[in-house]
Each structure stands twice: as C-alpha cells, then as structure tokens.
C-alpha positions as CSV (number, residue, x, y, z in Angstrom):
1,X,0.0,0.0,0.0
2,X,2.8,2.8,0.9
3,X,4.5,1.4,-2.8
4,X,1.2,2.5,-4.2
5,X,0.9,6.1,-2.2
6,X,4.6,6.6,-3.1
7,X,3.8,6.1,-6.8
8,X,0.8,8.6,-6.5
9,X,2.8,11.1,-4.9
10,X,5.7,10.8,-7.0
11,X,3.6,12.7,-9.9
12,X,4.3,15.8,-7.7
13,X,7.0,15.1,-5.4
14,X,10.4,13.1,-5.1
15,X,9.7,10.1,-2.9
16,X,11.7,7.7,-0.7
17,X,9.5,4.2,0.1
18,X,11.7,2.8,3.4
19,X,11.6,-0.5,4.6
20,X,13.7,-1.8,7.7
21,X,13.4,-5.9,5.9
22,X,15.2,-7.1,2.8
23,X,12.5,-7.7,0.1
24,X,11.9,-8.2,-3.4
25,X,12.3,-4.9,-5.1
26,X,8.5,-3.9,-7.0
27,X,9.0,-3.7,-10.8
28,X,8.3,-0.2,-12.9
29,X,9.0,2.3,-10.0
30,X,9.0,6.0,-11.0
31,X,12.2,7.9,-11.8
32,X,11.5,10.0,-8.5
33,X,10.1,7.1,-6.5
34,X,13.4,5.5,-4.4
35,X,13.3,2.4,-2.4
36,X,15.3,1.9,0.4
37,X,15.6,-1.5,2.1
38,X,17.2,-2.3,5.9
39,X,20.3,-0.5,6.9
40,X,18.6,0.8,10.3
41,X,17.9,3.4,12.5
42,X,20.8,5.4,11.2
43,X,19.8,5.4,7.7
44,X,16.6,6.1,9.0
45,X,17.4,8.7,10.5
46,X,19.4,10.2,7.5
47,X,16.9,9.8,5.1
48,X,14.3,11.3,7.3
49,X,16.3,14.5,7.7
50,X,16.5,15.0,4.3
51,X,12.4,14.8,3.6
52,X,9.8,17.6,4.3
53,X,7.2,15.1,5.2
54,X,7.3,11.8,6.8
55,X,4.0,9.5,6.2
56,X,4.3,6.3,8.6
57,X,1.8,3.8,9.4
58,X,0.5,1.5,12.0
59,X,2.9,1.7,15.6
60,X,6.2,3.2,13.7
61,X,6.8,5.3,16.6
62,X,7.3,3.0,19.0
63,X,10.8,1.3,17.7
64,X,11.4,4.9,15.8
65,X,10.3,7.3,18.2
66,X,13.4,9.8,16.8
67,X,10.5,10.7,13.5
68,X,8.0,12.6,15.7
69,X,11.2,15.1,16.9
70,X,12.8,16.0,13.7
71,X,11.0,19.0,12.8
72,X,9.0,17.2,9.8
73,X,5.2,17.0,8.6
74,X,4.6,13.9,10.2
75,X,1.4,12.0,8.6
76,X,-0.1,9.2,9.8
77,X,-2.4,6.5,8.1
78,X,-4.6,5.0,10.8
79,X,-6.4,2.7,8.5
80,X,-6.0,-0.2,10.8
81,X,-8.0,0.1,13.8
82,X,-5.9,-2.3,15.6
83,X,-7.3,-2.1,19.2
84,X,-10.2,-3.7,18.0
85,X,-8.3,-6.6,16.9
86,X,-6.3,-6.9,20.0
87,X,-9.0,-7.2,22.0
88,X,-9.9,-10.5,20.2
89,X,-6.8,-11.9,19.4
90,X,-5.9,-12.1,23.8
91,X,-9.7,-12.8,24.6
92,X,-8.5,-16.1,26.5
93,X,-5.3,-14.8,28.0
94,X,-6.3,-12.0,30.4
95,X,-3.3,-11.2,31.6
96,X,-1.4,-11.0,27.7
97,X,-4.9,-9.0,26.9
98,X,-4.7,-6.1,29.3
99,X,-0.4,-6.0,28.5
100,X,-0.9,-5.6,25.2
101,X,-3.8,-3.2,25.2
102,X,-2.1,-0.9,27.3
103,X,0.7,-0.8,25.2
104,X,-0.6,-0.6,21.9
105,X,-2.8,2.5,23.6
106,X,-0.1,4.2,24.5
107,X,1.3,3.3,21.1
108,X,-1.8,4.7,19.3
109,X,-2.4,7.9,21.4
110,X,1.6,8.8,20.8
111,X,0.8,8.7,17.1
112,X,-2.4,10.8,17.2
113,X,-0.9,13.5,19.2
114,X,1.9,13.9,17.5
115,X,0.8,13.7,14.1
116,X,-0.1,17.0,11.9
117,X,-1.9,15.2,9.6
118,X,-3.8,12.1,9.7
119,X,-5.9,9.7,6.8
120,X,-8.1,6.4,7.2
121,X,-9.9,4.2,4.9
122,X,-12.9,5.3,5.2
123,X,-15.8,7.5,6.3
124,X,-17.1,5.3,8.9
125,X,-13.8,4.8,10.1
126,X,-13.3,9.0,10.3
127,X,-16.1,8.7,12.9
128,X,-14.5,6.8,14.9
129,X,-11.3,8.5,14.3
130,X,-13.1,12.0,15.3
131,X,-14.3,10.4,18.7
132,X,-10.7,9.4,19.7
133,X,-9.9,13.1,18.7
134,X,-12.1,14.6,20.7
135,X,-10.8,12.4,23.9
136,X,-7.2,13.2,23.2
137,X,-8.2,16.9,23.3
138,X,-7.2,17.6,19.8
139,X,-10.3,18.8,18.4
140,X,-10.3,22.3,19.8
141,X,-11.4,25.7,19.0
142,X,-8.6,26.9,17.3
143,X,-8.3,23.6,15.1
144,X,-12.4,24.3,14.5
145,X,-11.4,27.9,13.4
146,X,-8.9,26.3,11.5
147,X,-11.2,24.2,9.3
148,X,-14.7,23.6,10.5
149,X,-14.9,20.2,8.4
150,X,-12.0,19.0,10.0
151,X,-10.2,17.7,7.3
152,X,-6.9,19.6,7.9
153,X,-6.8,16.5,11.1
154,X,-8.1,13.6,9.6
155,X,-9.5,12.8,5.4
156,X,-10.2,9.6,4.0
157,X,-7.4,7.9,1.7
158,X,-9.2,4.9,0.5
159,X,-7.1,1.8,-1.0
160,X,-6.8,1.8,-4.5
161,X,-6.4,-0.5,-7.4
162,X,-4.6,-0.4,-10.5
163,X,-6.0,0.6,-13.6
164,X,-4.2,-2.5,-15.6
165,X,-6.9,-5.2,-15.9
166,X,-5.4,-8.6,-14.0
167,X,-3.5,-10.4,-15.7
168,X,-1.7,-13.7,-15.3
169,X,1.8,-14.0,-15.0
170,X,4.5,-17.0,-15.2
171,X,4.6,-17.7,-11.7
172,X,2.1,-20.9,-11.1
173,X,-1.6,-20.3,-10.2
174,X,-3.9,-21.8,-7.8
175,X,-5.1,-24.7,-10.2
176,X,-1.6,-25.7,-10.4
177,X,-0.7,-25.7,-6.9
178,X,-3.4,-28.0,-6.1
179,X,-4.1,-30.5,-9.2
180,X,-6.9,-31.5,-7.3
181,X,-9.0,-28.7,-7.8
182,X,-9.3,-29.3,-11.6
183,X,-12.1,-27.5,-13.1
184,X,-14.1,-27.6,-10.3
185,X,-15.7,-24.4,-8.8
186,X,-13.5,-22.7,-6.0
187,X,-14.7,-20.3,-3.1
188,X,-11.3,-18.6,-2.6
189,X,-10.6,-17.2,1.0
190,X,-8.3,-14.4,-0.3
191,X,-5.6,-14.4,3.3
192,X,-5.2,-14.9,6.2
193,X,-7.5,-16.7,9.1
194,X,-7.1,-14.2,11.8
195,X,-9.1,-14.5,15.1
196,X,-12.0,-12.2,14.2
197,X,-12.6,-14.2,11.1
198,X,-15.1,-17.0,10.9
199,X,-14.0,-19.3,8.7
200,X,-16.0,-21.8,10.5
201,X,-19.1,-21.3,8.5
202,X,-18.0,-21.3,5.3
203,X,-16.4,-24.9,6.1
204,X,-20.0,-25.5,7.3
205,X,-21.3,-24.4,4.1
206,X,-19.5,-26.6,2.1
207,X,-20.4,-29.4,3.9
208,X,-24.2,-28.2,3.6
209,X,-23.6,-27.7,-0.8
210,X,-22.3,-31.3,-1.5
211,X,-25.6,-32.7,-1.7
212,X,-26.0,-30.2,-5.2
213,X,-22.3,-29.4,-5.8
214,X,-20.3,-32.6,-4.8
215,X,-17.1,-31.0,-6.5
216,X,-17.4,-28.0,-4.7
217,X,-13.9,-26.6,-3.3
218,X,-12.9,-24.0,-0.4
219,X,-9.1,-22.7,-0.4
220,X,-8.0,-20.6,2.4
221,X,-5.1,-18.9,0.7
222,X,-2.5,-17.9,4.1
223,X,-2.4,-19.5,6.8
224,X,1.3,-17.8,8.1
225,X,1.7,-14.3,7.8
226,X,4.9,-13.3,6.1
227,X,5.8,-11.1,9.6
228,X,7.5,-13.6,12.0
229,X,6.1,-11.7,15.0
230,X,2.6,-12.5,13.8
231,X,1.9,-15.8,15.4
232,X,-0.2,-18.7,13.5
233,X,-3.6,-18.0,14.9
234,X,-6.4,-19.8,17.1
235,X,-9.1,-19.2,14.3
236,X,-6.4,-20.7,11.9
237,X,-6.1,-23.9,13.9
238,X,-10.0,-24.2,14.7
239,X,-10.4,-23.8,10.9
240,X,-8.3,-26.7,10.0
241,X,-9.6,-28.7,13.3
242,X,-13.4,-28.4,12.1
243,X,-12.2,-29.3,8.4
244,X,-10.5,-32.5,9.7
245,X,-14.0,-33.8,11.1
246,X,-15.9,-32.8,8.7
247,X,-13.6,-35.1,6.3
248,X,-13.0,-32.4,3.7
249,X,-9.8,-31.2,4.5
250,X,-7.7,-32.2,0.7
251,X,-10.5,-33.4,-0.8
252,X,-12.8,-30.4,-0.2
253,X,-11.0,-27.8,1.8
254,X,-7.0,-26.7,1.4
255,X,-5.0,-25.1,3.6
256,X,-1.9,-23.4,1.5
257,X,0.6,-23.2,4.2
258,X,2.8,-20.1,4.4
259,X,2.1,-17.0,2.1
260,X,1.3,-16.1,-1.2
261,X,3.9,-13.6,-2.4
262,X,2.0,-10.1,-3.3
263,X,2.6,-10.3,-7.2
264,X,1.6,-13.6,-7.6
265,X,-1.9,-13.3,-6.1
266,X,-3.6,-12.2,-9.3
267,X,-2.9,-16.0,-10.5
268,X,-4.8,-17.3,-7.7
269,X,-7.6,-14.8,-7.9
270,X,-8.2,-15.3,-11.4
271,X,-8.3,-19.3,-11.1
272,X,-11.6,-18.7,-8.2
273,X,-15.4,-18.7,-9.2
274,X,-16.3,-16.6,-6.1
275,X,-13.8,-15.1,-3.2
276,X,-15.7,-15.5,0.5
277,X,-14.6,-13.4,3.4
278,X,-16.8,-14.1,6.6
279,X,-16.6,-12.4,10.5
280,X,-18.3,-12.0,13.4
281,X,-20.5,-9.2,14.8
282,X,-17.8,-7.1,16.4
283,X,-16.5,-3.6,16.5
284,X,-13.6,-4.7,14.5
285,X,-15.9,-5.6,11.7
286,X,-18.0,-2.2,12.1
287,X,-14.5,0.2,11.1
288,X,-12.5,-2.5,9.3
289,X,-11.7,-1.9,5.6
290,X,-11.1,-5.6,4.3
291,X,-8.3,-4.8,1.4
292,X,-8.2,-8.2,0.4
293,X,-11.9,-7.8,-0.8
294,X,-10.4,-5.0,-2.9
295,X,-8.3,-7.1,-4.8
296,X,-11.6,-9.5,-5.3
297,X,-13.3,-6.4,-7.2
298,X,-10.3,-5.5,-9.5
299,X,-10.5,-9.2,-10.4
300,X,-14.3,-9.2,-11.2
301,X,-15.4,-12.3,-8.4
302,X,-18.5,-12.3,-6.9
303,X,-18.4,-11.9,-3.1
304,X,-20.4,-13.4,-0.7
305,X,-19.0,-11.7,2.7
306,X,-20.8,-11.3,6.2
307,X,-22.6,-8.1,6.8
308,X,-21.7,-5.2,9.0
309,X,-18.9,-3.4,7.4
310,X,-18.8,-0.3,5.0
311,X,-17.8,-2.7,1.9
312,X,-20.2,-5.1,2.6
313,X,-22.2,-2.5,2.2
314,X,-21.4,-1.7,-1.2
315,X,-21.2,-5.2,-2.5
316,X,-25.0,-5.3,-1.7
317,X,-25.8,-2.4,-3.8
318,X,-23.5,-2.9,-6.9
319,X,-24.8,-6.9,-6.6
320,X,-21.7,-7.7,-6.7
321,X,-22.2,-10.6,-4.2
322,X,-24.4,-11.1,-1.3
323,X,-23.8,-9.9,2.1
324,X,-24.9,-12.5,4.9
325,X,-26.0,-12.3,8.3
326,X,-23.5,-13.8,11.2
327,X,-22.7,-17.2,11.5
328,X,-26.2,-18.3,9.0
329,X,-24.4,-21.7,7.3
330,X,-27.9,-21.9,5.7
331,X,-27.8,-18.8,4.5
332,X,-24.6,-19.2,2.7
333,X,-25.3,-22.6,1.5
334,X,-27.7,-21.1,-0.5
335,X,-26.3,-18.7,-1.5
336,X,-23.1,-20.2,-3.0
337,X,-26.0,-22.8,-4.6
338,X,-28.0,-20.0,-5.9
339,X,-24.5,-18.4,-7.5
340,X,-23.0,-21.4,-8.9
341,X,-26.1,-23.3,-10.2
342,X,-27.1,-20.1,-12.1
343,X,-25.0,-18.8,-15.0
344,X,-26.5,-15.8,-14.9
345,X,-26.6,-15.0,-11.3
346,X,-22.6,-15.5,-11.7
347,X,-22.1,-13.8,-14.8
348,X,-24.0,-10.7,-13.2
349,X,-22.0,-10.7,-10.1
350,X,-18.6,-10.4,-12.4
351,X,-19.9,-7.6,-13.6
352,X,-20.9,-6.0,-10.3
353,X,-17.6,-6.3,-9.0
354,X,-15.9,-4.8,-12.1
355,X,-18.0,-1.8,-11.5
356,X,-16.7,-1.3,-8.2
357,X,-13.4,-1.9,-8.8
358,X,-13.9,1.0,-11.3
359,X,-14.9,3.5,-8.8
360,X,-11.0,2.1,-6.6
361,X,-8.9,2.8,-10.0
362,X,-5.7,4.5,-9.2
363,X,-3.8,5.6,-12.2
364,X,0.1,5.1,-11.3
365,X,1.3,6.2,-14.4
C-alpha cells in the first residue's frame, strides 16, 4: 500500500519508500520514487532529515520514536483500527490482553498527538477517528477555526487499485498448486485466518452444498503471515480442526501453508469462481476496511461476505455478491447454490464487482 501512495505522490513530489526488511524490489518504480531496504535506524534517520514530510503507518513510533522530533510534517495512516483486533486476538489470556492493550494504547495515542496530519480508509472509520480526537483533546477551537470540516486533522485515503486489468503472470496459479482442484468451482478465502474471522461457517457451508455441488472446493489462501512476530492464529487452527472432522480437508477444503507472495496473487484470484470473506459481529468488523476484498473487485469475483462493514455494504448495492447475516451456514449454502447453479446469477455478479473496482482505480502512471 505505501509502494502505491509513493507512486501517487511521485507525480508531484520526489519520494523515498523505506523499509527496515530485505525484500523483493516492486517492478516499474517511477524515476522519483526510491526504495530503500534495511540499513537501520541510522539510515533512518538520514533519510528522514533530508524529507519535508514523513507518512508512517500502523505503531512506527514506538521502535522509531526519533521521527516525531525531527522537525518534519509527520502524517499518519490510521487505517487499521488495531485495538479492536487486539481485543480479540488475547480474549482467552487475560493477563497478555490487558499488557498488550495498554501498550498498543499508548502506542496509538503517541501517534495521534503527535501527528499533523492524519488519513483512514474510510468515512465510517473518520467517525470513529473524530471520537478518539475529541478524547485526546485535539479537536479544539482553534483547530475548529482552523477548518470547520476537520479535514486539515483527519481525510479519507481509501485503497486503490490499479488501472491495468489482471493479468496472469508465469509464476504458477492456484489450479496448479493443487491439481486436485481441476475444473471444479472454487470459493477462494483471499488471506489470512485471523481471530476475528469466521472461517468456520463457510467450512459448514461446504459441507451443507455437497448434496447439489459434490465437487465443490474452499481454499483458504495464508495460513502464516509473512511477519514472523505474527503468530499462527487460534481461528487458523480451529479452521483446520473443524475441516479435519468434517472429512473435507484435501478433498474439499485446502489449507496453503505459508504466504502467497503479493505479485503472484492475481494467478490465484483469477483461477476462483467466487472469493468469500466471513466475521463475526464485532466492533472490529464495524470500522474495518477488508483490502483483500479490494483485490476480489479489480478481479471481477462475486463476493459473498458477512454483513456489518462499510464494503459489505457496497457489495450489496452494486450486486456484486451477497452480504450475509452472522454465522447463518444456511444462509450461505444457499447462496453459494443460488450463485453457482445459475449462469446468470454468476455472470451478473462479475460484472458488479468490475464496476466497483472502477470506482478504486488509481492511475500510477
């Protein structure tokens, strides 16, 4: 995402895209766009001081504290509203729970206050944004006087997509990973299984369609985050647990250890007949922006999600897939029957979702 801001910016400013972990170096950068991979705080540090503005994300501060003292525009992207998350992720461990939330707290308040500028995904998300605002005592008079509409605090940077249709490239797809898919129909589950996830009922739904679609296939596509800190997740090993007794894990459900790398996901999208994305009824569903389901409109899949998010939302009035109630297997039994038994129904989801990938387009040329 900050290789895609960088390109956007470049078209008016010279850019520097940092990264503290060795990677694979993105293809067709800009002339002014320069990447910068490990080397530390120091170079850090050096490369900061010789930028007018610095645009971080997610808890930067806390191992880098040095940025927020250097004199710079300091932006923040706060389109991760990551409290929400911890508080699911440490529900069973209280004492790792109220550690963690502390800190990331702390974390998060340090980045609000000393931001100048701040964006999120969304306008749902601004709301909430506004609120924590308002308790940090940055929305005062002088910043009303300032701008009344508040946007000189906090706008709405949504993700974007490239203009390029999806294309497949040489690396191998998902069809060719797993031979046993074949020319079956696939509900792709586009990343990772984290906690607030409920990949449980889609499992259950697949069980429910074999009586109509006995080839029918589920693929969750990570099950390891790339980011060794990130542990492998309860949800993650439920997932596999309920697919093991329900005797479709190979045969009906796969589990693709590790991680797809980023450029290779388009040949994984593009081998699905409809990407699934399914959570509970939590706050972290209510502000979340789901980019994975992003990536499901710029390849034209229909969607059937879970209801209560701004995106869900959307996919409901583009009908570009169906947006469920929580934890209804029946409800999305029928609904991947009613999608896949119907030509039509599928064929005018495609075109729903290439509508609303229209309306992400981000032109990094």
């Amino acid at each position: 995402l900050t290789n895609k801001i960088g390109k956007r910016l470049a078209s008016e400013f010279e850019v520097t895209v940092y990264s503290s972990a060795a990677g694979t170096r993105p293809k067709n950068l800009p002339a002014n766009v320069r990447l910068v991979q490990g080397g530390g705080k120091r170079v850090l540090a050096e490369l900061a001081l010789g930028h007018t503005a610095i645009f971080i994300q997610a808890n930067v501060l806390k191992p880098f504290p040095f940025l927020a003292n250097m004199g710079k525009h300091l932006i923040v992207d706060l389109y991760d509203p990551y409290l929400f998350a911890v508080l699911v992720q440490y529900k069973n461990d209280p004492v790792q729970a109220s550690a963690s939330y502390r800190l990331m707290h702390q974390v998060l308040e340090l980045h609000m206050t000393r931001a100048d500028f701040t964006v999120c995904a969304s306008e749902r998300q601004r709301d909430y944004w506004l609120g924590r605002f308002c308790a940090l005592g940055r929305v005062t008079p002088e910043m009303y006087g300032l701008d009344p509409s508040l946007r000189k605090l906090i706008d709405v940077v949504p993700y974007g997509l490239p203009v390029e249709p999806p294309q497949k490239t040489s690396a191998p797809g998902l069809r060719q990973r797993i031979p046993q898919l074949g020319q079956s129909p696939v509900l792709l589950w586009g990343g990772g299984i984290w906690d607030w996830f409920d990949p449980l009922t889609v499992i259950k739904a697949v069980k429910q369609c074999h009586r109509d679609i006995p080839d029918l296939k589920l693929v969750f596509m990570g099950t390891k985050s790339p980011n060794d800190k990130v542990p492998i997740m309860d949800m993650t090993l439920k997932a596999r647990q309920l697919s093991d007794e329900l005797g479709l894990t190979d045969k009906s459900v796969f589990f693709l250890d590790g991680w797809v790398p980023y450029e290779d996901r388009v040949n994984y999208l593009l081998d699905a007949t409809i990407a699934v994305s399914a959570h509970f009824d939590l706050p972290e569903t209510r502000f979340s922006f789901r980019t994975r389901i992003l990536d499901y409109f710029w390849c034209g899949l229909p969607i059937l999600t879970t209801q209560g998010d701004q995106l869900a939302e959307l996919i409901d009035g583009y009908k570009a897939g169906q947006a469920l109630p929580y934890q209804d297997v029946d409800g999305w039994a029928s609904s991947i029957k009613k999608i896949l038994l119907n030509p039509e129904e599928l064929k005018s989801m495609q075109q729903g979702a290439r509508r609303l990938a229209e309306k992400r387009y981000w032109d990094d040329n």
